[in-house]
VOTIMI-458832 format. One record per residue (C-alpha): x, y, z; residue in one letter. Coordinates in steps of 0.25 Angstrom, whole numbers, plus 5000, padded with zeros to 4 digits. Each point is the difference from the previous one (the first is absolute). Layout:
XYZA ...
! end
This chain:
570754235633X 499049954990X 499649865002X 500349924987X 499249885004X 498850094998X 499950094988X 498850105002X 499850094986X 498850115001X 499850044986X 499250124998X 498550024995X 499649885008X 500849894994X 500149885006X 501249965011X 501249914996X 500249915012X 500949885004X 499749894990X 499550084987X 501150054989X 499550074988X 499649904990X 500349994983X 499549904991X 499750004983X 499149944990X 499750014986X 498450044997X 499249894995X 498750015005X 499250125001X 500050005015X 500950015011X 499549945012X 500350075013X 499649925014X 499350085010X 499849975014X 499150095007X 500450085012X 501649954996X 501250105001X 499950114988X 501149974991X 500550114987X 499949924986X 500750054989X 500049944986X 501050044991X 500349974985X 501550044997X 500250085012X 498850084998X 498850005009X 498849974996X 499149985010X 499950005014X 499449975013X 499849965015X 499549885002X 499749905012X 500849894996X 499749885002X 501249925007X 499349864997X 498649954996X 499350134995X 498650055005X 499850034984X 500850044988X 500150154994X 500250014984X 500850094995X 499949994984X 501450014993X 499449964985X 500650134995X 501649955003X 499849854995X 501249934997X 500950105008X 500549975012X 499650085013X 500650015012X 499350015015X 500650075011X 499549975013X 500550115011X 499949905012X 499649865000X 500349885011X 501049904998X 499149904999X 499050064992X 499349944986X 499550134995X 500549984985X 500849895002X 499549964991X 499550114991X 498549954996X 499550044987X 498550004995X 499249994987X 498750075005X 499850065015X 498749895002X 499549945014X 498749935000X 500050055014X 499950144993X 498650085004X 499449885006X 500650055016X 499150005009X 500150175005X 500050024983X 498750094999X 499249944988X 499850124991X 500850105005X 501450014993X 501349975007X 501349944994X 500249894997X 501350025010X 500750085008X 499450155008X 499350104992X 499450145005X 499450134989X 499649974989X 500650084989X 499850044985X 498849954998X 499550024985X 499349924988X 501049984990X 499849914986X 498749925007X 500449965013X 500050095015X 501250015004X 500349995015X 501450045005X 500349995015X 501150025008X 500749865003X 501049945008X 500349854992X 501049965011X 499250015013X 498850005006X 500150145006X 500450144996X 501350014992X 500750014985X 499150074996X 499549964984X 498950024991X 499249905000X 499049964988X 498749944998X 499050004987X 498649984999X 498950014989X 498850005009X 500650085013X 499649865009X 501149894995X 501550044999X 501149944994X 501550045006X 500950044993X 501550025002X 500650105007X 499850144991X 501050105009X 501349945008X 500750085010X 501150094992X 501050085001X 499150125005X 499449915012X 498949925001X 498850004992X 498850095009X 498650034996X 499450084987X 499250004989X 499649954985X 499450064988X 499849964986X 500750124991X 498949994990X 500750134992X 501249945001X 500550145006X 501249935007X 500649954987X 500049875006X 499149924991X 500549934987X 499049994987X 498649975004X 500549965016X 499750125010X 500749975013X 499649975014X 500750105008X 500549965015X 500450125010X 500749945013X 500950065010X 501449955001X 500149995017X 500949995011X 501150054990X 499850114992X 498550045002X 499650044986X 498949954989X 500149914992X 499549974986X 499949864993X 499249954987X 499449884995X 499649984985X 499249865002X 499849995013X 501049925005X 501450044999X 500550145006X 501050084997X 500450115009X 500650144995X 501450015006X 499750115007X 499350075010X 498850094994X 499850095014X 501150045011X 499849965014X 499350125007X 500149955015X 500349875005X 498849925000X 499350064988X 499449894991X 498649934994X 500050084987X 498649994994X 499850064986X 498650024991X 499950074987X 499150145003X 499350014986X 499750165001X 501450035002X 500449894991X 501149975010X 500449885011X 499950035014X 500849935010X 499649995015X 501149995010X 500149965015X 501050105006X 500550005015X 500450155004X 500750055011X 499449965013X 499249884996X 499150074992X 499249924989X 499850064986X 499549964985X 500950074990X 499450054986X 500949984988X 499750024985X 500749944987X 499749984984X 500949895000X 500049915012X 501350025002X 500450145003X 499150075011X 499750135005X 499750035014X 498450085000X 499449985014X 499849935013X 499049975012X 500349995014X 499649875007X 500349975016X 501249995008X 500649895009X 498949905003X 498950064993X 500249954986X 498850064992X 500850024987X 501249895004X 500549914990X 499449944988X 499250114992X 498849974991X 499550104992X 498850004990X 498650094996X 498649934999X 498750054997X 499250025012X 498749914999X 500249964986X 500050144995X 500950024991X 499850165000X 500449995014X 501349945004X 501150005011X 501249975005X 500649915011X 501249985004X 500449915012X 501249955009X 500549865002X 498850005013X 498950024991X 499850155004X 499550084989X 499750144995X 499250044991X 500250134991X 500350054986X 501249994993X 500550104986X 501149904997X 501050075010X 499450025012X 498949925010X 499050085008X 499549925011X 498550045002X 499749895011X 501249935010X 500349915005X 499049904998X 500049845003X 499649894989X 500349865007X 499849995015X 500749865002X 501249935005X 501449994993X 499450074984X 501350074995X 500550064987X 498949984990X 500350054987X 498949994987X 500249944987X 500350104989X 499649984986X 498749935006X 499349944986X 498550045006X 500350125005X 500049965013X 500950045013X 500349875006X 500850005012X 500949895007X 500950005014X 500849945008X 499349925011X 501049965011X 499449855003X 500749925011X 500449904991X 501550005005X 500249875009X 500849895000X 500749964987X 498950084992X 500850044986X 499250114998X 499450125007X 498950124999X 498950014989X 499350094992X 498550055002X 498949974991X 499950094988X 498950125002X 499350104993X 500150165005X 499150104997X 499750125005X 498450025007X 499450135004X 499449975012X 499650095016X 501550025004X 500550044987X 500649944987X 500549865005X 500949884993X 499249864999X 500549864997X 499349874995X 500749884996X 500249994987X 499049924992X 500849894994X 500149955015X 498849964997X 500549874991X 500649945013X 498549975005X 499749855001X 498949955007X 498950105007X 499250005011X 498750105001X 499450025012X 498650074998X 499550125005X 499649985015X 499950075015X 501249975008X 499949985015X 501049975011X 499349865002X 500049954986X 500749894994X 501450034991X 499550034986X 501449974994X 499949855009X 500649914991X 500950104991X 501449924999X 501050094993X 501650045002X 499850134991X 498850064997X 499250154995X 498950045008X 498950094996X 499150055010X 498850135002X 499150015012X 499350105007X 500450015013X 498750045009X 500349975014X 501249925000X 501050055009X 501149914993X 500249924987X 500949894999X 500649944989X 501049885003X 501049974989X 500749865003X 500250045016X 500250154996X 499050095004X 499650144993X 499150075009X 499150104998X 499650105010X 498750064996X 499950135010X 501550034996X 499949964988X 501449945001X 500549874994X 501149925007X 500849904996X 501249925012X 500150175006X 500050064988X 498850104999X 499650094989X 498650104999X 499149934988X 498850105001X 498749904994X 499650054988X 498250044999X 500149915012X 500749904995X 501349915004X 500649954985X 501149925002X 500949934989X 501249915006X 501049914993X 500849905010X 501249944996X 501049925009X 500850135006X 498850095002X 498750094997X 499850114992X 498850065001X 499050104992X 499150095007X 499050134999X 499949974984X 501749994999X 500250135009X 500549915011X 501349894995X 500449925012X 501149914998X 500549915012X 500949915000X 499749865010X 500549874997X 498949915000X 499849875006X 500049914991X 499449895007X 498850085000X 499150044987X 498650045007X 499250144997X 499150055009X 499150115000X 499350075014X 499250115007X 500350055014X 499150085006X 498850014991X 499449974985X 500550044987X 499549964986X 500949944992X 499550034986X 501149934991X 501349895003X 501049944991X 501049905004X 501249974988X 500849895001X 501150044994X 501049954990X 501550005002X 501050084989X 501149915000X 
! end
């Protein structure tokens, strides 16, 4: 016999439970403002949102509701049905509970709270709220780099996911935007690509305005690719339908480039077969919208994820050398292979390589359309910047520049940061050239900064270790292995004639660090103390010449 003082509802997909004291929940409001403000407390019970207008969805979410006083607020921007009247349903909610009673409306979604937190790294992009993870679509389109990234705008961890979008004119400061893509009737908005239809070969352009062309996957629902477009750079629209078929469950992260010899777009897949097996799938189309299957490459299977998720793919010259180009194509891990590619088919001549040795670097993509010619690259950088009632998660890496270098092993991908980093710099300390020993005073002695660029070259003669000491942080060199470590995470950084060259940037959440002339990329992610803002540099075990140091205090880009 059931118990009717208690009523216990398992929905399905993980939605939340309906217990004793909660009843679904229905209230209306006419649009007035451009916001809806949603209250959101951290670590509350999931609730499903739906907002209607005449019986219609339009959007919808799960949310951590908050009951009473919220940890922040989530903006949800209803402009486009002002003077309507929508309705929110709510599928569980306590009796006593103030979640949209009343309904709380906004003109803009402004806090002067906003960037200024203390775990918000300083010049590394993250949203103003809510989680994000890959970015997506990156591409310059009408004078601005457009950064589009995987978002979740009602809580602080996985979820909903959206499109997220940001814009920048000099790769360093970014301005959010509103959401581009919303959850739709196909699923939930995964990873993909951007690319700027110069030709206008999709027939998507109007007059003079060639458009900005997003491919997604539709997920947890149907699986398939999506298509959307934008003329200006700000609204999207969305064909109504699908522009590739689901080939298995999990299939997804379409990225498309224009091939010039073939005078065709080539889209690259992420496709799980039978047994776990990871694979990147070759399509060809002349009109972005219809494709033909051509080739694909087997990856690994199960846990070993070279070729798993997230494909990159892209030809650079070889040393500069026009006359001598290849291709790379990588997985969501950074592995890569380089090969040739006729427009159809990618013959892999090298495997499984690495090109970051850090902690938590994920799904980096590289910005189409680069107006220099560039191959500029950004990922996701899982910081640890979810505790207590942070309203945001997750950040972005700094920008980087990759090029291919010929060197002993083989043909190799390299990264430096991008130059326009360099207008961050403030305030410089030098230390000239000068003999290290264990028993000398801290050259950086005195250095007080919270985020800084470091620069540094020395010989390393008969030093057993080299220390550099970033704000409690060490990145130790061992000079026999020629290892760096940084809080266990190790990576081989051979010296180069000899010599250690090291660049690192410091942020709040972290360290990424350039080795071995940009063939060695260590990012790790550490939330410094913030309390302490010394630098220090040592030998152990012997002299080294340190031949040149720069210290940047750096400028935040909010």
């Amino acid at each position: 016999m059931i118990n009717r003082l208690v009523l216990l509802l398992v929905m399905c997909g993980g939605l939340p439970l309906i217990t004793m004291g909660q009843q679904p929940f229905t209230t209306k409001f006419e649009v007035g403002k451009k916001y809806l403000k949603i209250p959101v407390k951290n670590g509350a019970p999931k609730r499903n949102v739906d907002i209607l207008l005449n019986g219609d969805k339009i959007r919808w979410f799960n949310v951590e509701l908050a009951d009473d006083t919220p940890d922040w607020y989530a903006y949800l921007d209803v402009s486009a049905w002002k003077g309507s009247t929508l309705t929110i349903n709510v599928d569980a909610l306590n009796s006593n509970s103030s979640a949209f009673s009343p309904v709380v409306q906004a003109s803009d979604d402004g806090n002067k709270m906003d960037y200024k937190e203390p775990l918000r790294g300083q010049f590394h992009f993250s949203p103003k709220r809510g989680w994000n993870n890959d970015p997506n679509g990156m591409a310059y389109y009408k004078g601005e780099y457009h950064l589009f990234f995987q978002h979740n705008p009602y809580g602080v961890n996985w979820g909903n996911m959206h499109w997220g979008h940001a814009v920048s004119t000099d790769l360093i400061h970014w301005k959010e935007m509103s959401e581009a893509l919303y959850p739709d009737e196909f699923g939930t908005m995964f990873s993909g690509g951007g690319v700027v239809d110069t030709e206008n070969t999709s027939g998507l352009g109007k007059g003079k305005d060639r458009p900005l062309v997003l491919y997604y996957t539709a997920a947890e629902k149907s699986w398939e690719q999506g298509l959307a477009y934008t003329l200006d750079g700000r609204n999207f629209t969305k064909l109504p339908h699908t522009i590739l078929d689901k080939i298995t469950d999990g299939n997804r992260d379409p990225k498309v480039i224009w091939h010039a010899p073939s005078k065709h777009w080539v889209m690259v897949l992420y496709v799980t077969e039978a047994n776990d097996l990871h694979t990147m799938h070759f399509f060809t189309s002349v009109d972005m919208k219809s494709w033909t299957f051509a080739s694909k490459i087997i990856g690994g299977k199960g846990d070993d994820r070279y070729m798993h998720e997230c494909p990159e793919f892209f030809e650079l010259p070889v040393d500069g050398n026009e006359n001598h180009k290849k291709w790379v194509l990588t997985g969501a891990n950074s592995q890569y292979a380089i090969g040739t590619f006729d427009g159809k088919t990618f013959l892999p001549e090298e495997e499984r390589l690495f090109s970051q040795h850090g902690r938590d670097y994920y799904a980096a993509q590289t910005f189409s359309d680069e107006p220099k010619g560039r191959r500029v690259e950004i990922g996701w950088w899982r910081t640890h910047t979810n505790k207590e009632a942070s309203s945001f998660n997750q950040s972005m890496s700094i920008p980087m520049e990759l090029a291919l270098k010929q060197t002993n092993k083989g043909v190799r991908l390299v990264r430096t940061p991008v130059l326009e980093l360099q207008k961050l710099r403030g305030a410089v300390t030098k230390v000239s050239a000068k003999e290290l020993t264990p028993d000398m005073k801290n050259p950086l002695a005195g250095v007080d900064t919270e985020i800084a660029e470091i620069k540094l070259t020395l010989m390393a003669k008969d030093a057993k270790v080299i220390q550099l000491t970033v704000r409690g942080l060490g990145i130790n060199y061992d000079v026999a292995k020629q290892e760096l470590e940084i809080d266990n995470v190790r990576a081989q950084a051979p010296l180069v004639d000899g010599k250690l060259n090291l660049q690192v940037f410091v942020d709040r959440t972290g360290v990424e660090v350039f080795a071995a002339e940009g063939e060695v990329f260590m990012p790790v992610n550490y939330n410094l103390n913030p309390t302490d803002r010394t630098y220090s540099l040592q030998v152990k075990g012997g002299k080294a010449d340190l031949q040149t140091l720069e210290l940047y205090k750096l400028k935040s880009i909010w």
